[in-house]
DOFIVEX-273006 format. One record per residue (C-alpha): residue number from 1; residue in three letters; chain; x, y, z. Coordinates in steps of 0.05 Angstrom, whole numbers, m for minus. Layout:
BEGIN
 mido marlum doke     c1     c2     c3
  NUM    ALA    A      X      Y      Z
...
***
This chain:
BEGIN
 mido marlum doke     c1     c2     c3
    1    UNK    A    244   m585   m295
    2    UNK    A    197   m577   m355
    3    UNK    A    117   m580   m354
    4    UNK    A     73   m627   m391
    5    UNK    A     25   m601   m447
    6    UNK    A    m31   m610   m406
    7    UNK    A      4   m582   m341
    8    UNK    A     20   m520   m392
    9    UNK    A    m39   m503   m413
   10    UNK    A    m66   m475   m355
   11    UNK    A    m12   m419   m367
   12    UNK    A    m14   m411   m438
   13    UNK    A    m60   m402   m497
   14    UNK    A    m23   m434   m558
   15    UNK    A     24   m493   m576
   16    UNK    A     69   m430   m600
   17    UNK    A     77   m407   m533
   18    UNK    A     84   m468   m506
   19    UNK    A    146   m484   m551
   20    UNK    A    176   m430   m526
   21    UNK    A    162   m432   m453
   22    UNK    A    207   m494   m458
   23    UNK    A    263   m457   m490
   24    UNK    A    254   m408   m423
   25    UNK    A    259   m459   m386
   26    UNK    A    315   m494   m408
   27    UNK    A    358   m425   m409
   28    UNK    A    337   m406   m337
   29    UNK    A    357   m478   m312
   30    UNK    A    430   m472   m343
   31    UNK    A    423   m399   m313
   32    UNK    A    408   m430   m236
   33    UNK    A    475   m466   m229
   34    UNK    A    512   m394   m235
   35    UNK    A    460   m359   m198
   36    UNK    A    451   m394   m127
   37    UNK    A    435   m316   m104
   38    UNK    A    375   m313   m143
   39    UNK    A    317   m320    m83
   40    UNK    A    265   m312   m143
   41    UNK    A    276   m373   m183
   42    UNK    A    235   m364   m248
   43    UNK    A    245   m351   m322
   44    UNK    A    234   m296   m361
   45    UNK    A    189   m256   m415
   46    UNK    A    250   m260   m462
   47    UNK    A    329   m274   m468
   48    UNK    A    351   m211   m446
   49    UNK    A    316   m210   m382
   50    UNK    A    347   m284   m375
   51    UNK    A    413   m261   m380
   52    UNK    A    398   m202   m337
   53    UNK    A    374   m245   m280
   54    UNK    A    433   m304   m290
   55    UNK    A    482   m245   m274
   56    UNK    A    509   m250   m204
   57    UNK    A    472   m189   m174
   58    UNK    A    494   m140   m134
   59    UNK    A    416   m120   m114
   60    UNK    A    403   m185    m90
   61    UNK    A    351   m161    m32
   62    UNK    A    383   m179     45
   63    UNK    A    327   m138     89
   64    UNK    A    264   m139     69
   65    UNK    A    265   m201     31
   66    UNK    A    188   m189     42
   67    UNK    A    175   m128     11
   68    UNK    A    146   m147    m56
   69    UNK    A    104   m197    m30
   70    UNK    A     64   m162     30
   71    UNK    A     62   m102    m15
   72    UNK    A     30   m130    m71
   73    UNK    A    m28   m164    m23
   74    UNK    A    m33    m93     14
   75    UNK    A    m40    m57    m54
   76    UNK    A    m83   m114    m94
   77    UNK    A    m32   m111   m151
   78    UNK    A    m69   m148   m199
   79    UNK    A    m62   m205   m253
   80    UNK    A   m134   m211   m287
   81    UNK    A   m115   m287   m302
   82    UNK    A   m177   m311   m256
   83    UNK    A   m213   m315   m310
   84    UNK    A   m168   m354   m345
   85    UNK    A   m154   m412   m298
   86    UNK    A   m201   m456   m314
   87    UNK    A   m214   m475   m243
   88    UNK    A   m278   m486   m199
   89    UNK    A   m239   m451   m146
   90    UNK    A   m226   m392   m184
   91    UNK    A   m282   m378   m221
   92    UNK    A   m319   m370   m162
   93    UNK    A   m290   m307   m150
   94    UNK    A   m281   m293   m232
   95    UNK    A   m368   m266   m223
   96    UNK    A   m340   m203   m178
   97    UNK    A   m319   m135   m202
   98    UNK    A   m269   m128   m160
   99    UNK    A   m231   m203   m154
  100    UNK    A   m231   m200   m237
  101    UNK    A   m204   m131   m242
  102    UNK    A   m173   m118   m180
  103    UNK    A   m133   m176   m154
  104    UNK    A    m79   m225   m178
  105    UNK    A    m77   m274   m111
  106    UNK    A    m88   m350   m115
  107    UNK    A   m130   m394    m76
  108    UNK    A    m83   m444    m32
  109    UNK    A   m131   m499    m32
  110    UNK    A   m121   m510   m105
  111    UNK    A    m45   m501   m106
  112    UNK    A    m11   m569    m87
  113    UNK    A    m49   m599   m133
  114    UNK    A    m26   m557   m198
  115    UNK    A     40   m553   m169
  116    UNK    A     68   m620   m140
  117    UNK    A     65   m656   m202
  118    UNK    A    118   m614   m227
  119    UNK    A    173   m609   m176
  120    UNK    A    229   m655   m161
  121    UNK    A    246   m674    m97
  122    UNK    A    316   m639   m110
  123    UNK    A    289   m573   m131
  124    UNK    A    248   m570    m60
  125    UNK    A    309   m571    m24
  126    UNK    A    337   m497    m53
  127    UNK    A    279   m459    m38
  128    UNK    A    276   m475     28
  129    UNK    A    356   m450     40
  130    UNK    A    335   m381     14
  131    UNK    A    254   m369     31
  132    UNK    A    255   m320     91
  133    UNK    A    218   m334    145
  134    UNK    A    158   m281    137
  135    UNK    A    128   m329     86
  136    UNK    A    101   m371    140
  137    UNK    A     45   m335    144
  138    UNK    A     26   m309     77
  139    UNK    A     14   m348     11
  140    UNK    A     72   m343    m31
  141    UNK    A     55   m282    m74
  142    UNK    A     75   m282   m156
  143    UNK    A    127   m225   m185
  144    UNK    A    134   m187   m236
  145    UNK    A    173   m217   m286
  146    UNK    A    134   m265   m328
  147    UNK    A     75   m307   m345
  148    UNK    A    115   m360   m361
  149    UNK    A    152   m385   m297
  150    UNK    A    169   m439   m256
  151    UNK    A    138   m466   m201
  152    UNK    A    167   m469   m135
  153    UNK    A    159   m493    m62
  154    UNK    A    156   m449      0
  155    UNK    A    193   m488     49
  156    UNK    A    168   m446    103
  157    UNK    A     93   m440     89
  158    UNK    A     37   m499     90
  159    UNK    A     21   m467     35
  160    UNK    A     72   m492     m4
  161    UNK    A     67   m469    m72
  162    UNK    A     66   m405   m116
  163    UNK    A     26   m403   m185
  164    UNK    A     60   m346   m217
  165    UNK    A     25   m297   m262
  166    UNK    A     44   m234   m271
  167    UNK    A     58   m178   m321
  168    UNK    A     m6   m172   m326
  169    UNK    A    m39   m109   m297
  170    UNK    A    m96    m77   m357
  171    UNK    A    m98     m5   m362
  172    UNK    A   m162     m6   m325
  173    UNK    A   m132    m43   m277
  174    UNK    A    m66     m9   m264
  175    UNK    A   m116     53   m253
  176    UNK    A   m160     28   m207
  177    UNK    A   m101      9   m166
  178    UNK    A    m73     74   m167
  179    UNK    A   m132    107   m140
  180    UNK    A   m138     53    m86
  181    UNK    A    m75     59    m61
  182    UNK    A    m85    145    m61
  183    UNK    A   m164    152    m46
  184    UNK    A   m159    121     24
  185    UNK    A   m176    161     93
  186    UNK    A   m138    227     72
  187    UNK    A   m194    251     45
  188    UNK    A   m240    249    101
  189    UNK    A   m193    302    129
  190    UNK    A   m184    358     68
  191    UNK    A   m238    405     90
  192    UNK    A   m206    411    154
  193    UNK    A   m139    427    116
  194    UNK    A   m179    474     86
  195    UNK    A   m198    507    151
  196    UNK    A   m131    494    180
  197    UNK    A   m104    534    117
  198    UNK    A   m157    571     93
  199    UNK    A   m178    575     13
  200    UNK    A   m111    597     m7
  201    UNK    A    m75    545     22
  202    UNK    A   m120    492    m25
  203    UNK    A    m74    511    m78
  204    UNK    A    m20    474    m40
  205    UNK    A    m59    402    m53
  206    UNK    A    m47    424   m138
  207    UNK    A     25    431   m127
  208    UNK    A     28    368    m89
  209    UNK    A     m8    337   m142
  210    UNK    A     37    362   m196
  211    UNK    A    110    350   m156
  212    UNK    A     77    280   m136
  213    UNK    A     68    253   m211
  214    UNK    A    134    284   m233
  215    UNK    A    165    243   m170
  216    UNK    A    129    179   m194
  217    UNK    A    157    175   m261
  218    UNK    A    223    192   m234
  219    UNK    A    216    118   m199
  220    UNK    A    198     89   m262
  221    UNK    A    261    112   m297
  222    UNK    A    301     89   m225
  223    UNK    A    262     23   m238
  224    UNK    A    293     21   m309
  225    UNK    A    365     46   m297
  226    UNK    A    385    m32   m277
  227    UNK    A    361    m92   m286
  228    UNK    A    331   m133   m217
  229    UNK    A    303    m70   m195
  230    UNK    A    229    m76   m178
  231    UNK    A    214    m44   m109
  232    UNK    A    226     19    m76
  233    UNK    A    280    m18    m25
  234    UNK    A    305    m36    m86
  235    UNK    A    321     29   m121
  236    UNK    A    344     47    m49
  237    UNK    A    391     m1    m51
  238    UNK    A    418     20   m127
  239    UNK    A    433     86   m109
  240    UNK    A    457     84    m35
  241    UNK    A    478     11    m19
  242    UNK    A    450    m31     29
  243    UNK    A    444     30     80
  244    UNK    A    403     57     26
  245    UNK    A    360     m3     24
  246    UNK    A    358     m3     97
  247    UNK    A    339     62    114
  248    UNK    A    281     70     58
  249    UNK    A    257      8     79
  250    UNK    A    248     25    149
  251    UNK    A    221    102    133
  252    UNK    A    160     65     90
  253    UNK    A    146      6    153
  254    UNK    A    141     68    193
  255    UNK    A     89    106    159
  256    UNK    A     51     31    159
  257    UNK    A     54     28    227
  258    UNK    A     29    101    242
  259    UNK    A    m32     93    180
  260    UNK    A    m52     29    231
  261    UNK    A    m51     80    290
  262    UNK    A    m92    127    243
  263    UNK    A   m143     74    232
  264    UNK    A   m145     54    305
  265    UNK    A   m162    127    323
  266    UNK    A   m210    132    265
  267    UNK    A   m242     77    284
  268    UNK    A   m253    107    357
  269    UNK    A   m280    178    333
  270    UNK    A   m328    153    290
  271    UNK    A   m361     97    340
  272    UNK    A   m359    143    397
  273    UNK    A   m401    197    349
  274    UNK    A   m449    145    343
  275    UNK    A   m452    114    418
  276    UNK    A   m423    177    456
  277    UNK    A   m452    146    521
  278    UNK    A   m421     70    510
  279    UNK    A   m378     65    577
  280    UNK    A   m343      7    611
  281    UNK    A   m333     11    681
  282    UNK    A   m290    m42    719
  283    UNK    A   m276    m33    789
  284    UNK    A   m252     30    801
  285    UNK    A   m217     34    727
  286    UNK    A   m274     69    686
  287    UNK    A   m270     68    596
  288    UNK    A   m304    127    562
  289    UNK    A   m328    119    500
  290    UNK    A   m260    133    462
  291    UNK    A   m228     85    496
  292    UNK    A   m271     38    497
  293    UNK    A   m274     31    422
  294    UNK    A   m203     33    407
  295    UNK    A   m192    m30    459
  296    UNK    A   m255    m60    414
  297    UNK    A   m218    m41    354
  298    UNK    A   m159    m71    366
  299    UNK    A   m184   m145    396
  300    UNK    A   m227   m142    331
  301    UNK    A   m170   m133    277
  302    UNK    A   m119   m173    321
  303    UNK    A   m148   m241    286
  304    UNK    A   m141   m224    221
  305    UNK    A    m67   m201    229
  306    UNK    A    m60   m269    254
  307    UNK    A    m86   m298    188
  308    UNK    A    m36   m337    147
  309    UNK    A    m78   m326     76
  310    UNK    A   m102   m255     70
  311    UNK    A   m124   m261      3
  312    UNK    A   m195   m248     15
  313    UNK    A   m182   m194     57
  314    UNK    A   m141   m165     m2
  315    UNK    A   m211   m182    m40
  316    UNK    A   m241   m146      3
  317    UNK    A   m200    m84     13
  318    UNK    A   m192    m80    m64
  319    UNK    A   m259    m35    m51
  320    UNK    A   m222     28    m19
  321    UNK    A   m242     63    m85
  322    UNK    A   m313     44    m76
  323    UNK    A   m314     60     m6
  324    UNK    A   m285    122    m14
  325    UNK    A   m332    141    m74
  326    UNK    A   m403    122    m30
  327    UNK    A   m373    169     16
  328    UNK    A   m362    230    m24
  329    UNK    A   m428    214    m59
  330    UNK    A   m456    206     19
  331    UNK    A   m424    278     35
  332    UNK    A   m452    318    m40
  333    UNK    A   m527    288    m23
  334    UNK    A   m531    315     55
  335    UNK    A   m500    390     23
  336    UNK    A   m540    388    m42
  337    UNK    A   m597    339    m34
  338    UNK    A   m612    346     44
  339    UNK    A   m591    418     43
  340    UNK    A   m556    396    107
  341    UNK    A   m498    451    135
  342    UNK    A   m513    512     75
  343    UNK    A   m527    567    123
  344    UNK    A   m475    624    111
  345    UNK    A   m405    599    149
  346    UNK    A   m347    634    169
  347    UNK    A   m291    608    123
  348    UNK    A   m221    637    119
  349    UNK    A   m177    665     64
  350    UNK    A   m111    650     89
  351    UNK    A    m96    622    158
  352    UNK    A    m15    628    162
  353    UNK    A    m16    601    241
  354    UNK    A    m42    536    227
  355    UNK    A    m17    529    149
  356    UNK    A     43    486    163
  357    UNK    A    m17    427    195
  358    UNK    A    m56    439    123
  359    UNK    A     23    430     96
  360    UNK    A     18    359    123
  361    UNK    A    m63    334    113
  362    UNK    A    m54    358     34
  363    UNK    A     18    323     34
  364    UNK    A    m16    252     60
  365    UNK    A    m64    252     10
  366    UNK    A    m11    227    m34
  367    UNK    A     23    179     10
  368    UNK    A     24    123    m49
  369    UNK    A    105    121    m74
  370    UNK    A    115     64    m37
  371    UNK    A     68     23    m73
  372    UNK    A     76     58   m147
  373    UNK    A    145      4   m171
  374    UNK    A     94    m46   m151
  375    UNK    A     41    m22   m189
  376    UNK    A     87    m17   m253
  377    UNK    A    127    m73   m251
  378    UNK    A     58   m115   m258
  379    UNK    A     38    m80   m326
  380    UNK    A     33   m114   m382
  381    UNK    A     48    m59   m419
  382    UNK    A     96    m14   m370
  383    UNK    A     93     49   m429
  384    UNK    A     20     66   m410
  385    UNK    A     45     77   m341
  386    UNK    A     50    153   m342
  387    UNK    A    m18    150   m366
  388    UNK    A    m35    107   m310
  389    UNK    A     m2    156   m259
  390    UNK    A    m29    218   m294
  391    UNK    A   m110    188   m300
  392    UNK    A   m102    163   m218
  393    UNK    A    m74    218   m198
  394    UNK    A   m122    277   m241
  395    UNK    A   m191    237   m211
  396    UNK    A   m160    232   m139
  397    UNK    A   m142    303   m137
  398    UNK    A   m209    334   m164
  399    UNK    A   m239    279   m113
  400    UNK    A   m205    317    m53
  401    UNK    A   m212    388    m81
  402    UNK    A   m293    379    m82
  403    UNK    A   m295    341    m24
  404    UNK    A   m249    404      7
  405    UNK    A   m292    449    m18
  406    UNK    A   m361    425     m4
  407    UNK    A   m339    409     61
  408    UNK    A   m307    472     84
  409    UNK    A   m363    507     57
  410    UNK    A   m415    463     91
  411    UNK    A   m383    464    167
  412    UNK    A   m342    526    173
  413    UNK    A   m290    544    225
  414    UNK    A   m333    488    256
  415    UNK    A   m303    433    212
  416    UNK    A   m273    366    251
  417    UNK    A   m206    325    234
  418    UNK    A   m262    277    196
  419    UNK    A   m318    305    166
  420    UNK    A   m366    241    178
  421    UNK    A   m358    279    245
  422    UNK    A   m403    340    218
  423    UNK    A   m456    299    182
  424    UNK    A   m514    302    213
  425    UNK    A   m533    231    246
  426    UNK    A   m600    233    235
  427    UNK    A   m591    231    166
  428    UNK    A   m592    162    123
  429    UNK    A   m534    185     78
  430    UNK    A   m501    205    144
  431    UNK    A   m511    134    180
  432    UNK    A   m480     98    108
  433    UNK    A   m418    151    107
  434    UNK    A   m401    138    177
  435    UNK    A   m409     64    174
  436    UNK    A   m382     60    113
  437    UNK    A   m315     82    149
  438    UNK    A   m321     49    206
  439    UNK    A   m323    m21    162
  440    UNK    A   m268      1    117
  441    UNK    A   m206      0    157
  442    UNK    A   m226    m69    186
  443    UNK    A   m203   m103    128
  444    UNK    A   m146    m47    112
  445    UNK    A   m122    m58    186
  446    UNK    A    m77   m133    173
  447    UNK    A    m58   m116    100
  448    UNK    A    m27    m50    130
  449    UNK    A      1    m85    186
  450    UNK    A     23   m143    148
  451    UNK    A     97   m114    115
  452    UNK    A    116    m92    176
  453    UNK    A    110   m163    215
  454    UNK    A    134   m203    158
  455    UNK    A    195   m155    159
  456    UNK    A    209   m168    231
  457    UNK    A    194   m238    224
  458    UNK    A    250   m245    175
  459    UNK    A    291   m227    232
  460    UNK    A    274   m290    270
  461    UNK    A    337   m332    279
  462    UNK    A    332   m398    231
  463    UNK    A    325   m441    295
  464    UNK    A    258   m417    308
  465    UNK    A    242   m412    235
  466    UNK    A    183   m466    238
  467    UNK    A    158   m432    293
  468    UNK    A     88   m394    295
  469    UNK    A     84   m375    359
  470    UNK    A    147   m321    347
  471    UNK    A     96   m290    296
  472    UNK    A     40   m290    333
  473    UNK    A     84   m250    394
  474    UNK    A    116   m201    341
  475    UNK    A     44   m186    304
  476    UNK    A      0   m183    370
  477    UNK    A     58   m137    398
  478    UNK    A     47    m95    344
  479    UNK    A    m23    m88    357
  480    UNK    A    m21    m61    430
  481    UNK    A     42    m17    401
  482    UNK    A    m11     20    352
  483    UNK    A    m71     24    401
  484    UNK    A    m25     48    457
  485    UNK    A      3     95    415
  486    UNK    A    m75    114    393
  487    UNK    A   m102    118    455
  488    UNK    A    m35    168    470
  489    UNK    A    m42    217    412
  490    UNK    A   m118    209    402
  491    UNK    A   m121    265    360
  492    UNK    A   m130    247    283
  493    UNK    A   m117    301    240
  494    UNK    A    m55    325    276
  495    UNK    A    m27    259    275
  496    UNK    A    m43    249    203
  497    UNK    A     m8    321    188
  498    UNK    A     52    297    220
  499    UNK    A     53    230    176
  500    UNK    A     45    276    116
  501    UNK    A     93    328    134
  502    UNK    A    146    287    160
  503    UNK    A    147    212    124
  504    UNK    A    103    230     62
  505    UNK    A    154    282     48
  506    UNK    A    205    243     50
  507    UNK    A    180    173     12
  508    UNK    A    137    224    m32
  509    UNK    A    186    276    m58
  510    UNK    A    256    273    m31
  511    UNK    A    277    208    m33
  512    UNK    A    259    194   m113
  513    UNK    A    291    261   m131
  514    UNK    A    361    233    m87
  515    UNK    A    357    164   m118
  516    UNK    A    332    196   m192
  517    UNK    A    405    244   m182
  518    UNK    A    445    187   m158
  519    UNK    A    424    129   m201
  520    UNK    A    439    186   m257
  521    UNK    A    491    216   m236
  522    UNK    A    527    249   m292
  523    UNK    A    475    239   m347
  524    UNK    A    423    274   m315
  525    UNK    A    405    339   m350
  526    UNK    A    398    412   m324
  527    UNK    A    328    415   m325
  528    UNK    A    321    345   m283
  529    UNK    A    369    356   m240
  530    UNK    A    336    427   m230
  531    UNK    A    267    395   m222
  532    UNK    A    298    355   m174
  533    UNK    A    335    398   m127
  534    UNK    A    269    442   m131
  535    UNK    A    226    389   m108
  536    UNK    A    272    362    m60
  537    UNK    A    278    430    m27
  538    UNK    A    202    430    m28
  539    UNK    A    202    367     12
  540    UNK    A    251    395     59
  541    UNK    A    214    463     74
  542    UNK    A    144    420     85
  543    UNK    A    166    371    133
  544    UNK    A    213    412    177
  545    UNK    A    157    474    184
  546    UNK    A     98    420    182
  547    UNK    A    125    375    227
  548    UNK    A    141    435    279
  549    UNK    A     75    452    277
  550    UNK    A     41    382    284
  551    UNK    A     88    362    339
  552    UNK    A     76    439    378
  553    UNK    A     10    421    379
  554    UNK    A     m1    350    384
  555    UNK    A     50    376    455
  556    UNK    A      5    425    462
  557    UNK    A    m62    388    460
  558    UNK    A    m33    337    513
  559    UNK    A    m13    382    564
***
């Protein structure tokens, strides 16, 4: 299967490159016949990543087949080639900040039309033998390994074909993702750690900081201990098998499915704050306000899990760090501008009762492991990322120490699981804060959601393959689940200290230390495998103490 000029030169800028896209070609098509295992089905950005690919591999993915690709939508992993396709489509969305620097999706309209032309009728028929069956519903998403790749057909989707482009995340870029996928809702909830800890225990979000970026390079040197490897289930799999795989897997859909419950109960708090009187009365069955808005929450985001393209809502959502910078800035001008809350507050030194619940809302603010291979593996020049991880991580952090600070400082002993809660409503920077989060998770809500159905979807049998209406049960079940759950454990920050304490611990700092140590095994130093077993015993003290006391009083608070 080989590409005309003219077909090739929406891909590439030179005849050079085009000469040797059809050596790649050629090598990964004498590759395929060895390789029927290979679910990915493109060539590479050189010879040695050809030969690493045509080997039969032992990490070929069994479940989730859908990891990269509902990852990569959820974090906007980008590819800044928008504004090279030299499509109408396209460059409609090349004019915005954040679909030129923050996104790397296609449009489907445009795709059968680039695509077709170049496909046999005997290459459609593999594809369709190895596509799982969570790709009915999302576009077909492009991986890491090259620019220069073949096209292929979903057999699953009506959307049936991927334009790959990859490799090829900027610096900028690879920041800005960063801090999307680590600036999201945790920080409406650090000045209440604060209070919940007191101003000693803010030293606790520095060492998280610090064990956090150690952690995150140890996945990049996981990610480049073996070829193939490109996800966390992936490096799961390398060092403990497919239980490995398995387990990790499941531990990071989890804490997806509790962030939607988070967002579900976020959403409630802050509506109710605004309409505390809304009420819904039928018959004798009566909704206060918090209820009321979690039910409106959930019948609101339940279309768009349904969606099948989510690439504007990844458009969309690509604005976390936006959002979550108007809110800050909405916070600093009621305490500095407004003068809003500065009346002398009782604050606390050191609050050792409720420290192990500060444990957990510091240890969520850097819930973003799961997404970091992603993030990587789409560089287009994978050396900068330490810088990447260092520049995300320093900005995010001094982003939730002053928002800790002012806040805490602002509302006291007084201080709610959200501090939109505090703001004063009358104010005009109070109103945009508070909206401002309320609009937010509405277009977080299906991208979070979305890994988690397409990973149960895969486990649809292949007679009802075709079918829709499986995925429609599976992703509206998945709604009630979260806003029955919500409307359960309606209490935000305690819920989001047992997310840190007990899954952020262990996606965040255990689990890359174990796969670091066995990936390594023998060659690992004394100082890493010290690190290691110091962070990992970290990990371990956090989410057994700050789980106990989440769960104590989450038991507590509903009896």
């Amino acid at each position: 299967m080989k590409n005309s000029v003219s077909e090739q030169s929406f891909y590439i800028d030179s005849e050079e490159e085009e000469d040797e896209e059809k050596v790649l070609y050629d090598k990964v098509e004498d590759n395929e016949a060895a390789n029927n295992s290979d679910s990915s089905n493109y060539s590479s950005d050189n010879e040695n990543e050809i030969r690493q690919q045509s080997k039969p591999n032992s990490l070929n993915p069994s479940w989730p087949q859908s990891y990269r690709q509902s990852i990569d939508l959820y974090s906007s992993v980008p590819s800044p080639s928008l504004n090279f396709l030299g499509t109408p489509t396209l460059t409609r969305f090349s004019s915005s900040f954040l679909s030129s620097t923050l996104t790397r999706r296609h449009t489907p309209e445009i795709l059968p039309s680039l695509s077709k032309p170049l496909i046999t009728p005997v290459d459609e028929e593999k594809p369709k033998e190895r596509r799982s069956s969570s790709h009915s519903l999302l576009p077909p998403i492009p991986s890491r390994k090259s620019s220069l790749k073949k096209i292929i057909p979903d057999g699953k989707s009506s959307v049936s074909h991927e334009l790959p482009l990859s490799r090829q995340s900027s610096y900028g870029q690879a920041v800005l993702n960063g801090m999307n996928v680590l600036c999201g809702v945790g920080i409406l909830s650090t000045p209440y750690a604060v209070k919940e800890g007191g101003w000693i225990g803010l030293s606790i979000l520095f060492i998280y900081a610090i064990l956090s970026y150690y952690t995150g390079i140890l996945l990049r040197h996981c990610l480049d201990s073996q070829p193939g490897l490109e996800t966390y289930p992936d490096i799961g799999q390398a060092a403990f098998g497919t239980v490995g795989r398995i387990a990790i897997s499941i531990i990071l859909y989890v804490e997806l499915y509790a962030c939607c419950v988070e967002y579900i109960i976020l959403e409630s708090d802050n509506l109710s704050s605004l309409f505390p009187n809304a009420h819904l009365n039928i018959g004798s069955f009566e909704l206060n306000s918090h209820h009321l808005f979690a039910v409106m929450t959930a019948l609101a985001v339940l279309p768009t899990v349904w969606l099948r393209d989510l690439s504007i809502l990844s458009y969309i959502s690509a604005g976390g760090v936006i959002a979550s910078i108007l809110v800050v800035g909405c916070l600093f001008w009621v305490g500095l501008v407004d003068q809003a809350g500065f009346e002398p507050q009782k604050t606390t030194t050191l609050n050792l009762s409720t420290l192990p619940v500060a444990i957990g809302l510091y240890g969520y603010c850097y819930s973003g492991h799961a997404v970091f291979p992603n993030i990587y593996t789409s560089m287009a020049k994978p050396s900068q990322y330490p810088s990447v991880l260092l520049l995300s991580f320093g900005i995010c952090t001094v982003m939730y120490a002053a928002v800790a600070v002012l806040g805490y400082t602002m509302f006291g002993e007084s201080t709610q699981s959200q501090f939109t809660l505090n703001m004063p409503q009358d104010l005009i920077a109070s109103k945009i804060a508070v909206w401002t989060t309320v609009v937010n998770p509405f277009t977080k809500y299906a991208l979070t959601m979305s890994p988690v159905a397409m990973s149960l979807e895969e486990l649809i049998p292949s007679s009802h393959v075709k079918s829709h209406v499986y995925s429609i049960l599976i992703r509206t079940a998945l709604v009630i689940s979260t806003l029955l759950v919500a409307l359960s454990i309606p209490f935000f920050g305690l819920v989001m200290a047992l997310i840190g304490s007990l899954l952020t611990m262990l996606v965040t700092l255990i689990l890359p230390c174990a796969c670091y140590m066995s990936i390594v095994k023998r060659k690992i130093s004394l100082f890493q495998g010290s690190m290691c077993v110091l962070v990992i015993g970290v990990g371990l003290v956090s989410a057994i103490f700050g789980s106990y006391s989440a769960l104590s009083q989450i038991i507590q608070n509903l009896i």
